[in-house]
BAMIKE-771154 format. One record per residue (C-alpha): residue in three letters; x, y, z. Coordinates in steps of 0.1 Angstrom, whole numbers, plus 5000, padded with zeros to 4 digits. Each point is the difference from the previous one (the first is absolute). Example, Ala and Ser with C-alpha at 12.3 -4.5 7.8 and 13.67 -1.06 7.14 Angstrom:
> ronu|x|y|z
> ALA|5123|4955|5078 .
> SER|5014|5034|4993 .
END
This chain:
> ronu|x|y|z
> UNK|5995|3762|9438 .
> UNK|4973|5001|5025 .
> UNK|4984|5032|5014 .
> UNK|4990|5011|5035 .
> UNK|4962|4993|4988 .
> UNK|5006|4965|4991 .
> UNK|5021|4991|5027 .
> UNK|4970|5018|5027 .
> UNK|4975|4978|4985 .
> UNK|5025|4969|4996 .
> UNK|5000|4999|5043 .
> UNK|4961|5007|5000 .
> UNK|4986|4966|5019 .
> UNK|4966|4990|4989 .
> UNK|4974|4981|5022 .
> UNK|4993|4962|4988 .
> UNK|4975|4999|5031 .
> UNK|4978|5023|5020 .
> UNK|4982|4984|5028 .
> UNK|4975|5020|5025 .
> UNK|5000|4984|5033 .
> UNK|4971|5020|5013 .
> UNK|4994|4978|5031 .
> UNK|5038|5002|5010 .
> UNK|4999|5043|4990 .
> UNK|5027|4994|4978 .
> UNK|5010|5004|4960 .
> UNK|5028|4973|4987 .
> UNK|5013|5008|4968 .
> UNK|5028|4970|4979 .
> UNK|5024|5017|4978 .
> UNK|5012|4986|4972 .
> UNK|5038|5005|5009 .
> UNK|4986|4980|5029 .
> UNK|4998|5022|5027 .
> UNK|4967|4995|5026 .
> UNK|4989|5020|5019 .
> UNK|4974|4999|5028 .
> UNK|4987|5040|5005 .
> UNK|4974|5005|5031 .
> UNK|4972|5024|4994 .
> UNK|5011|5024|5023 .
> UNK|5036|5006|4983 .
> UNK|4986|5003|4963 .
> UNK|4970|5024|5019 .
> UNK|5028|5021|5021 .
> UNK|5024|5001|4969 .
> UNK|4971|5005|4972 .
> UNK|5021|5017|4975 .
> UNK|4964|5026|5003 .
> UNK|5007|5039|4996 .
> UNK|4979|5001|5031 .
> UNK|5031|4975|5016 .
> UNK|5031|5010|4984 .
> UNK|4989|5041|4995 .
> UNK|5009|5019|4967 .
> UNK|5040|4998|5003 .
> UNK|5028|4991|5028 .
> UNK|4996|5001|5033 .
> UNK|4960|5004|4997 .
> UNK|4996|4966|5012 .
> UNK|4971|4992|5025 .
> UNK|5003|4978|5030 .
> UNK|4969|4975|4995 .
> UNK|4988|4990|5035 .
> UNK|4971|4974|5013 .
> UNK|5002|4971|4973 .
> UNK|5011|4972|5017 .
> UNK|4966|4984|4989 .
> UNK|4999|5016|4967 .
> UNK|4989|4973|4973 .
> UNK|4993|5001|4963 .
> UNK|4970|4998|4984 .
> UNK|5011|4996|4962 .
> UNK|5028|5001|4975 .
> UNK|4996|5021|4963 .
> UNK|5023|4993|4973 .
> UNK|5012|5035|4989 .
> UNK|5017|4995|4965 .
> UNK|5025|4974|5001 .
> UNK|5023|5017|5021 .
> UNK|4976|5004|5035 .
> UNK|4978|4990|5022 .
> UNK|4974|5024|5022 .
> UNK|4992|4989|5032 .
> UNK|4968|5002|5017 .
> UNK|5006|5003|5036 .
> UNK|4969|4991|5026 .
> UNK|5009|5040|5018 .
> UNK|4985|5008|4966 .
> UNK|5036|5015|4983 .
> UNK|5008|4989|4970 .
> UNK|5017|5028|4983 .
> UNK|5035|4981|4994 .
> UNK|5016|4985|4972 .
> UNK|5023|4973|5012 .
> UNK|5024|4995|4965 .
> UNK|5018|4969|5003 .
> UNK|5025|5014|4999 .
> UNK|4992|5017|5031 .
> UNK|4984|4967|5013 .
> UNK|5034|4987|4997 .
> UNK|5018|5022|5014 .
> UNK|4979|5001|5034 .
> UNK|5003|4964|5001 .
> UNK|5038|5002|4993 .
> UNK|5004|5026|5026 .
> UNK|4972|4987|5021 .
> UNK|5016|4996|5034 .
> UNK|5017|5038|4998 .
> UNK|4967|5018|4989 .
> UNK|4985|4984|5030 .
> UNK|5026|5011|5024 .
> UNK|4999|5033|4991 .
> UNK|4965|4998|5000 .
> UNK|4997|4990|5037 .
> UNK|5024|5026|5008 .
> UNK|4982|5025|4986 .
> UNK|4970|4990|5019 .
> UNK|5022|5003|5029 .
> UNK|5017|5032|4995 .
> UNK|4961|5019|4993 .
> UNK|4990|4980|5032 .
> UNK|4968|4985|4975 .
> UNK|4989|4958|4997 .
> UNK|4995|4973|4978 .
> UNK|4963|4996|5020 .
> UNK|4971|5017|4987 .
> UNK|4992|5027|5031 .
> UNK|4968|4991|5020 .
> UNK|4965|5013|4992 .
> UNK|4985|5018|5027 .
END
């Protein structure tokens, strides 16, 4: 007999391979079921799992604008179940679980859909707005 606890951590997917591809702005991450995935910098920036992204409970989530050029500085091992990632706009407030890192990737094409409709629908941009 198997409970719901094993059986949550028996479909957790663990990274065999983390590779920052700071010149390309992008994070790839192997699974070991695997699973690859390519993430840009913007998507893992605009969908940090951050408080200061995702708000305190449902339906607090913000609307990240501007980071088309966002890029990442640096990766930190947090435990053995995350990495933080230090973004060159300076946040770096996120925990990406893998299990979360999978997820995105999984789901990858859908998050950013809704992502660029949301920009849409607030009338905001993926471009950084001008300096005057």
């Amino acid at each position: 007999m198997t409970t719901d606890k094993h059986e949550d951590l028996s479909t957790q997917h663990w990274p065999v391979e983390i590779r920052l591809k700071q010149a390309e702005k992008a994070l790839e991450v192997d699974f070991d079921d695997g699973a690859k995935f390519h993430y840009p910098a913007e998507l893992l920036r605009v969908e940090s799992p951050s408080a200061e992204v995702m708000g305190h409970g449902p339906g607090q989530k913000t609307i990240v604008a501007g980071r088309r050029h966002v890029g990442i500085l640096a990766l930190e091992p947090v435990g053995n179940y995350a990495i933080r990632i230090k973004f060159d706009d300076l946040h770096d407030t996120g925990l990406y679980s893998w299990r979360y890192l999978y997820e995105l990737g999984r789901d990858q094409e859908k998050v950013w859909a809704e992502y660029l409709k949301a920009l849409a629908d607030k009338g905001l941009s993926r471009d950084p707005r001008a300096r005057h």
